[in-house]
N, C-alpha and C positions, 0 to 999 in steps of 0.2 A: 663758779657760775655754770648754768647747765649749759649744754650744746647743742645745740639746734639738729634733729637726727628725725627716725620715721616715726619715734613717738610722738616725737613733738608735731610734727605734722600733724598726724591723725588727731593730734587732740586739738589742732586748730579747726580740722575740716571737721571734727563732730561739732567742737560750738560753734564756730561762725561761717561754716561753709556745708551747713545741711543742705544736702536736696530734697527739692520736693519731685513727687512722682512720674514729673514729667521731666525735668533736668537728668533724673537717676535713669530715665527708662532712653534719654537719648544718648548719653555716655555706654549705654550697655546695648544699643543698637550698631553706634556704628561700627564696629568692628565685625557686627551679627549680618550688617548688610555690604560685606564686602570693602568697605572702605578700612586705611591702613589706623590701627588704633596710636595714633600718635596726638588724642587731644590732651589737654592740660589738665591737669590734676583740679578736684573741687576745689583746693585753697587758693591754689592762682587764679580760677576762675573767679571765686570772691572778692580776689583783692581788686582784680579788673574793675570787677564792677566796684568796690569803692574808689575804687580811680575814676572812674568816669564820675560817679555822682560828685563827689568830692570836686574835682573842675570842673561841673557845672557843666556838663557838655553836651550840646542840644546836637552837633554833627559831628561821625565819628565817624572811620575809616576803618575799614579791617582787612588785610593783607592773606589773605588764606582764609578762604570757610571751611571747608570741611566739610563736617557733617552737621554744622549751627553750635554745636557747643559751647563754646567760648563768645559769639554771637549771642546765643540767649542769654547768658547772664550778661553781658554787657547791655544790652537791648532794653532788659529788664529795669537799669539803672538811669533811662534817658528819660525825661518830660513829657507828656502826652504829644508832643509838638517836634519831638526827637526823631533824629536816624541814623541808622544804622545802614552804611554801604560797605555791603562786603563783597572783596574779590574772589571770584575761583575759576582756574582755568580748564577745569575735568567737571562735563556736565553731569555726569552723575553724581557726582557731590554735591553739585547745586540742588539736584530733584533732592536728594534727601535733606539737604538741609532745609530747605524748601517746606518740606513735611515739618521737620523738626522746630522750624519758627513758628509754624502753625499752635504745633501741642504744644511749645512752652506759652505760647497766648503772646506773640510780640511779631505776628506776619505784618501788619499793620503799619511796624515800625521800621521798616527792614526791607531794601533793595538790595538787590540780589546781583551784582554785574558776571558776566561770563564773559569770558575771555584771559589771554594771556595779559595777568598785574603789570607789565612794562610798558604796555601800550592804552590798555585802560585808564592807568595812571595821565597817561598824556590829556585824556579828553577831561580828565573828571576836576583838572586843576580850575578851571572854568567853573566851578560850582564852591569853590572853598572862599574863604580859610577856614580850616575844620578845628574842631577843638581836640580830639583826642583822633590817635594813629596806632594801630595795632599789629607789628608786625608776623606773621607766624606762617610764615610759606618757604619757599624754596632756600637754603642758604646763601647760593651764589650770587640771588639777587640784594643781597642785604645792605649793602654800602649803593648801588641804585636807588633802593626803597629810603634809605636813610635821607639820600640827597632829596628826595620828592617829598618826603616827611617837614625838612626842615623851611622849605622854602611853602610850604603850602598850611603849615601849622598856623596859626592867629598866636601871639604874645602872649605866652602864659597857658599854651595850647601843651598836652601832655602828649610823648612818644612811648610807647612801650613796646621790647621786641622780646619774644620769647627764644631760649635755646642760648642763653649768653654762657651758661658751661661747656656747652657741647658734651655733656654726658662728663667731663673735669678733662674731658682733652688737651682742652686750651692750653694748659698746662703744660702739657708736654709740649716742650721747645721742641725734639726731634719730630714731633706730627706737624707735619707740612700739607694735609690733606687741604682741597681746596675750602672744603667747606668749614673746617675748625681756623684756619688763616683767615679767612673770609667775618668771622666774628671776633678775633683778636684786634682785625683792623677795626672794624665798626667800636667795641667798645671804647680803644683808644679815642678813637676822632673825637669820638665822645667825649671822654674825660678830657681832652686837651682841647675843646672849643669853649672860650671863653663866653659864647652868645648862649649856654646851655646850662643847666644845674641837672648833675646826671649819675645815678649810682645804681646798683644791682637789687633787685629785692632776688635772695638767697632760697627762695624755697621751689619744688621740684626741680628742673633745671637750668631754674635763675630765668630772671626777667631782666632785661636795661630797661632803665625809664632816664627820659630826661624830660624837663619842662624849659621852652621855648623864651627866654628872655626878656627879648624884642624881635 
């Protein structure tokens, strides 16, 4: 059987994770405008977005913007009547991604919160249950964001967090670093909650997804 390696990547992101000129050109801006290049790969961005269309998700949450990245192709996947709330606590992230919802064509669809995600989270539970949850900010805060994911999700509502390898650190039992501990616990809780059906999609450096029960 083949193994899932960079070939095979690239031959997902040429068929099914093309960008168009505006996706390609905000992937190659942010690192051009100063922000840290740590967005997702085009095939995870893909899958996102058939995640969200796939459940059906008219309100979504995004835990880190960035530079809109992963924001636009999920955005892209919502109903005319859709949205997109994303977190970020570094306002120049926000001005760009800002730009960046704009040229991918999905400003429209897309709230922009600023501030620090532990506290913003407090106000915005008030407006849910959301359908889809997108982790991809700070590590430490992960088993936090997890807990506010599961109680604010709707039945059937999808969680997805980016970073479940830590780069294959996880691994190493002797790395005790907070932030690779910090996703050993979250994935477990995962796997050992019976209110949850939760497994890893393996490509760049791995997603958790779980769908919400009850």
């Amino acid at each position: 059987m083949p193994t899932y390696d960079d070939r095979l990547s690239q031959y997902i992101t040429d068929t099914f994770a093309h960008e168009d000129d505006a996706l390609a050109a905000i992937r190659k801006q942010i690192p051009e405008r100063g922000l840290p290049a740590i967005m997702i790969r085009p095939e995870e961005a893909a899958f996102l977005q058939f995640l969200v269309a796939a459940a059906g998700a008219r309100l979504v949450v995004e835990i880190g913007t960035l530079g809109g990245y992963s924001g636009s192709w999920m955005a892209r996947a919502l109903p005319a009547d859709g949205r997109l709330i994303t977190l970020e606590v570094e306002p120049k992230h926000a001005d760009v991604a800002r730009e960046h919802f704009a040229l991918a064509g999905v400003a429209d669809k897309v709230d922009i919160r600023l501030g620090d995600a532990h506290q913003v989270l407090r106000s915005l539970s008030d407006e849910g249950p959301f359908d889809f949850v997108f982790i991809d900010a700070e590590k430490e805060g992960y088993l936090d964001y997890l807990d506010w994911a599961l109680d604010n999700l709707r039945a059937g509502g999808v969680l997805a967090a980016h970073n479940a390898f830590r780069g294959g650190r996880l691994l190493d039992d002797e790395d005790q670093d907070d932030r690779v501990t910090v996703i050993r616990r979250f994935n477990q809780r995962l796997a050992d909650d019976p209110d949850v059906l939760a497994t890893i999609f393996p490509a760049g450096d791995g997603t958790t997804l779980a769908v919400k029960r009850s």
